[in-house]
N, C-alpha and C positions, 0 to 999 in steps of 0.2 A: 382360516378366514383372514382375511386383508383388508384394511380401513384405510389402505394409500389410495383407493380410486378416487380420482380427479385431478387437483392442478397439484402439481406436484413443489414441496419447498427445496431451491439447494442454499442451506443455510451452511455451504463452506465458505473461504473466504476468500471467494473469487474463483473463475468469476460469478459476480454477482446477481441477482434477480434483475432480470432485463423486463422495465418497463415496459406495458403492451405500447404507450406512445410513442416509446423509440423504436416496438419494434413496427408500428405503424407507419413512423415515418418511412422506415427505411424498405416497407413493403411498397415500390412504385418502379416502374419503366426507368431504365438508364437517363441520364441526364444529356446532355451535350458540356463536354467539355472544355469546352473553346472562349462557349461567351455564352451571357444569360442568367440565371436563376444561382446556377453553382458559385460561379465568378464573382457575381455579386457579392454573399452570402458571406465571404471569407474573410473580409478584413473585419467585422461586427463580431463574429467565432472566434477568432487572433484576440479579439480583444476582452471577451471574455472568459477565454482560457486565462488570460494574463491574472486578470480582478481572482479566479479561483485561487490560483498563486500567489499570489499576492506579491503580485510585480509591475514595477512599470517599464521591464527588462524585455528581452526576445525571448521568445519562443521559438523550437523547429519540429515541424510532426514530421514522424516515421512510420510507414506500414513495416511496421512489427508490433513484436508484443516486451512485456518489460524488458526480457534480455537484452532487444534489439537498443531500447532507450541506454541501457547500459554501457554497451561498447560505443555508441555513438557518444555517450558524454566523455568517455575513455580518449576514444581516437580523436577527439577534436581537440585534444590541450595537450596529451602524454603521447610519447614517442618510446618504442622500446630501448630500454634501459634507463630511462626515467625511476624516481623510486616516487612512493608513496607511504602513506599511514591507513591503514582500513583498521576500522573502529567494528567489531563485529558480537553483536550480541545475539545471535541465532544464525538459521541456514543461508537467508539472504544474504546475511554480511560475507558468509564466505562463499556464496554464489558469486556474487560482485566480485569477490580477490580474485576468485577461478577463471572467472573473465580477462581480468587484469592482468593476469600472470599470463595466461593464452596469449595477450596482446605482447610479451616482451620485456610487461611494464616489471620492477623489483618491486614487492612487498611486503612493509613491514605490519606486522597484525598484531594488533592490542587484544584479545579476547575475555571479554566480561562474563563468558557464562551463558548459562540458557533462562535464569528467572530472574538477573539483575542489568539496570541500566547503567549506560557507559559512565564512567565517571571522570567529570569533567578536570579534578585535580591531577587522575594519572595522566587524561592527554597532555596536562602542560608541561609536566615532568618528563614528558618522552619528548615532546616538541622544544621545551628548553635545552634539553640534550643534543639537539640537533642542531650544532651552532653554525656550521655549513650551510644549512638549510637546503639540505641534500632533499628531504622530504619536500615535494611539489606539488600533494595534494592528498586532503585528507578525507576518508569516503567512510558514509556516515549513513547508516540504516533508519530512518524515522521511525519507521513501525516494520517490525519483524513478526510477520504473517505466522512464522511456525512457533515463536513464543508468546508472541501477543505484547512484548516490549514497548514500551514508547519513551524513546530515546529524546532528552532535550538537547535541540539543535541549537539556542541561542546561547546555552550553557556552552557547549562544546566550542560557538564562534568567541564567547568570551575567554576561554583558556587558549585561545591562538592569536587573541589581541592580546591578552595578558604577556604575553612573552615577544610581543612584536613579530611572528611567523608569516610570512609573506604567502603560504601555504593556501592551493584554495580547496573551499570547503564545499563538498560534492555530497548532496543530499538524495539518496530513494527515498522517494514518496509515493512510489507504485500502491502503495497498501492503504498509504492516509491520506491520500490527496481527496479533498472534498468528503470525508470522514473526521479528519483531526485535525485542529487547527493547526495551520503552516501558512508563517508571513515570512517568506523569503525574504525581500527586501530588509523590513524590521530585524530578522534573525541574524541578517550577514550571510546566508548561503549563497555562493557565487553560481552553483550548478544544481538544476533539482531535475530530476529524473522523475516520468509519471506515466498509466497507460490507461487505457479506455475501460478497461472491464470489471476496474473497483469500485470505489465512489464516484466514478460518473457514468457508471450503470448503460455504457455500450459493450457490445458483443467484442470479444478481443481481437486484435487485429492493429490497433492504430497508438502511439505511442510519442511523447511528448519528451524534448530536450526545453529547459527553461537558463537560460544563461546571464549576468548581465555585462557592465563593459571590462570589469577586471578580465572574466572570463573571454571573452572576447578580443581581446588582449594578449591573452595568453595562445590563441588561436592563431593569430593572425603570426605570430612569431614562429609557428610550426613548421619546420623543414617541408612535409608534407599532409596532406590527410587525404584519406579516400573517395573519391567525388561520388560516391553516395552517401557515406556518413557521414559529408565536411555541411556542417549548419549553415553556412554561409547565406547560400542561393536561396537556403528554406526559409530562412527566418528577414530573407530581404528581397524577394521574387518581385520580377516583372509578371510574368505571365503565371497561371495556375500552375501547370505542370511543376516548376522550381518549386512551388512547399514540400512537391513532396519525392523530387527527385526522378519523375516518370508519372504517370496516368495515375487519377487521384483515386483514393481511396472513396469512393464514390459515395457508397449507402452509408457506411459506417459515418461519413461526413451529416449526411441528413439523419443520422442517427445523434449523433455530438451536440446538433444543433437543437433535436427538441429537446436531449437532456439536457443541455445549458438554458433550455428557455424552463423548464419545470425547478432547476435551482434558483432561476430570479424571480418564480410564481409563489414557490416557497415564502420570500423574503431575502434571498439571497446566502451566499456562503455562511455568514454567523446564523444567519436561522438551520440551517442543514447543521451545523456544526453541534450546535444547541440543541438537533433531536436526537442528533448520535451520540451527546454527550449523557443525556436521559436514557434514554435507550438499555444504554450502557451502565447505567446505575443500576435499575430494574433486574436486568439479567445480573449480575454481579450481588446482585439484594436476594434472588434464589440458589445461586450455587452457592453463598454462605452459608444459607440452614441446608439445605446438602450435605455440606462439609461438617457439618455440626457432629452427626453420626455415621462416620461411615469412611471409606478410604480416601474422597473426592478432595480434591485441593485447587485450588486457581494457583495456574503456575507463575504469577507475577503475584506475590503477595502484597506490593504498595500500590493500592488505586490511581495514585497520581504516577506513577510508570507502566499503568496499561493502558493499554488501546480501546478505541470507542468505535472499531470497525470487528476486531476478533478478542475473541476468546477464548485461551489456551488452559486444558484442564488436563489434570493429571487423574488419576481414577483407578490404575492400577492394573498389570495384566491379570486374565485377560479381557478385565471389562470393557475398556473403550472399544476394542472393536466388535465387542459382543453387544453393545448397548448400540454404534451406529450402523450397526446391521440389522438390529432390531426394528430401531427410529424407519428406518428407508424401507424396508420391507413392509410394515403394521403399519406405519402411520403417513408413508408420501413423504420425511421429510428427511434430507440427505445433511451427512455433519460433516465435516473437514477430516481426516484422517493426522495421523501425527508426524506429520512430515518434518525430517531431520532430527525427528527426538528419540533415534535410537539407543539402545545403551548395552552394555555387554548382559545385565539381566534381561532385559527387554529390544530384543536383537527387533522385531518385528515395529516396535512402538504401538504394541499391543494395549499398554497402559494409559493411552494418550489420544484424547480428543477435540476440536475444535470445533465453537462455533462462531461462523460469521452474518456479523451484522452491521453490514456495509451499504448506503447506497441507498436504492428503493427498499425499506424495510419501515414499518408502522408496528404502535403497538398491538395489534393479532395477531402479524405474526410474529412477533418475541413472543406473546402467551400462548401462541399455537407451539411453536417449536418447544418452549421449556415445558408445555403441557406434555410433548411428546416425550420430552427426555423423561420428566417423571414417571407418565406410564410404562417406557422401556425399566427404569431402575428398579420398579413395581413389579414387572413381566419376571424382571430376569435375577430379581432378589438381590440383587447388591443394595446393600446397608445402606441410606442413607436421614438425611432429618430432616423432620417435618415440617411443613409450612414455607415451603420454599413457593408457591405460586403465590399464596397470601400477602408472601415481602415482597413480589413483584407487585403484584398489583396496586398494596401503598405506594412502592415510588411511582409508577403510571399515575397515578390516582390525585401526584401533586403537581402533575404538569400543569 
């Protein structure tokens, strides 16, 4: 017997639970592309993607998905044989170098580990070192999806002021964007990288370069760049077409737009920010008494360097994938698998599960899902301690 019939949860982390509204909007007849309804619609969207960001900088959208935001924040500043600093505290970060390096670009990589955040005294010590100021930009993981990390970026912009580095500071936010708070501007990131399918709860596909004039600057000095990935056209168009470098990304557009009107129905970015940051307490309030008996551990042990979108659990093989095979089969509700947390004991990342909660998520379902995870721990006898729904539900309980 099977208790998943019906709507089903994917509590991984990303992509995300797509609103029926967004997918409402984007159920409708092609648009005209020329002029009308669409054309309109774009400079009021442009503007508050910015306010999410917290910018009063450019933005350029790309139909891709994060990788694509990636090499587009890459090829618009760095040139092969350029070098850099990649700050990597999980797979992301060295997804990003993989990129970078692909491009030509040199890399040099600080690596912090899979359950600690960057520390902002080693960057200045390596960037102090660097009196050439041979290093041209520093790239920098906000939330690392496979550990659940949450890296301070305005820490990291004060140990590059600290030492005068003229270096610019290139932020993923694919993970935390409208999950975790990020005030670009207030932080000093000159480049922040973001895509549609996390906290802003569109179907993947469409993917956001955020830059402001430093960066810009740095652009413009470019021998070359590729006139699809050169931001230029996108983020300063005459006509529709230049946002997005060819025929616009149509639905996912009417998609963007009612998720941007249901974050300012909310209350706006601090209210969003504010449910995710509860949310996140809740669920972290039940893998504690979890943890209490049994092998389950949060793999960021300091609260204030996790994330408010995921959460990365160690469990031990081969529970994890024995608990989120259980969850998705008996209960409808799908977990994150442990991606890039392999290890020479644990070749599979057997030992290792995530869950996300990002975007469209309420408290049912955080108590549906940790409901599930405890029936699976229950089903399938792994140890664990009791009263974990109870400590969720006091922190819900003081919203």
């Amino acid at each position: 017997m099977t208790l998943s019939n019906g709507r089903p949860y994917l509590a991984i982390p990303g992509p995300s639970v797509m609103p029926d509204r967004v997918l409402c909007a984007m159920h409708r007849p092609g648009p005209n592309i020329y002029e009308g309804e669409l054309v309109q619609m774009m400079p009021a969207l442009i503007g508050d993607l910015k306010a999410i960001a917290r910018t009063r900088h450019n933005v350029a959208i790309y139909i891709a998905n994060g990788h694509g935001a990636w090499e587009a924040a890459l090829s618009n500043v760095l040139s092969p044989g350029d070098a850099v600093l990649s700050l990597c505290t999980g797979r992301f970060g060295h997804g990003w170098t993989e990129m970078a390096e692909a491009l030509g670009i040199e890399v040099q990589i600080e690596d912090f580990g899979m359950r600690a955040p960057v520390d902002p005294n080693r960057v200045e010590d390596v960037l102090r070192a660097d009196t050439n100021h041979r290093l041209r930009a520093v790239m920098l993981t906000h939330v690392d999806t496979s550990t659940s990390i949450r890296n301070d970026v305005a820490a990291v912009r004060a140990a590059m002021d600290a030492v005068g580095h003229p270096a610019l500071l290139m932020v993923d936010c694919i993970a935390s964007m409208g999950c975790d708070p990020f005030r670009m501007d207030d932080w000093g990131a000159d480049i922040a990288v973001a895509a549609s399918q996390k906290g802003l709860m569109v179907p993947p596909g469409v993917s956001f370069v955020f830059f402001n004039d430093k960066a810009a600057k740095a652009r413009s000095e470019m021998p070359r760049v590729s006139q699809y990935w050169d931001w230029m056209d996108r983020a300063n168009p005459d006509l529709l077409y230049q946002y997005f470098g060819g025929t616009a990304p149509t639905h996912h557009l009417y998609g963007l737009r009612e998720a941007l009107n249901m974050i300012a129905e909310e209350g706006g970015i601090e209210a969003v920010w504010a449910r995710h940051a509860h949310l996140a307490r809740a669920i972290w309030a039940a893998f504690d008494r979890w943890a209490a008996d049994g092998p389950m551990t949060l793999n960021v042990k300091d609260p204030t360097h996790r994330s408010h979108a995921v959460t990365s659990v160690r469990i031990g093989a081969p529970h994890g994938t024995a608990l989120r095979r259980w969850t998705e089969d008996k209960t409808g509700v799908t977990l994150g698998i442990g991606l890039g947390m392999q290890t020479a004991e644990d070749p599979n990342a057997d030992g290792f599960f995530r869950l996300g909660h990002m975007g469209h998520v309420n408290a049912p379902m955080v108590m549906g899902a940790l409901s599930s995870i405890q029936a699976g721990l229950t089903a399938l006898n792994i140890p664990h301690g009791k009263d974990a729904l109870a400590a969720a539900t006091q922190v819900i309980s003081e919203a």
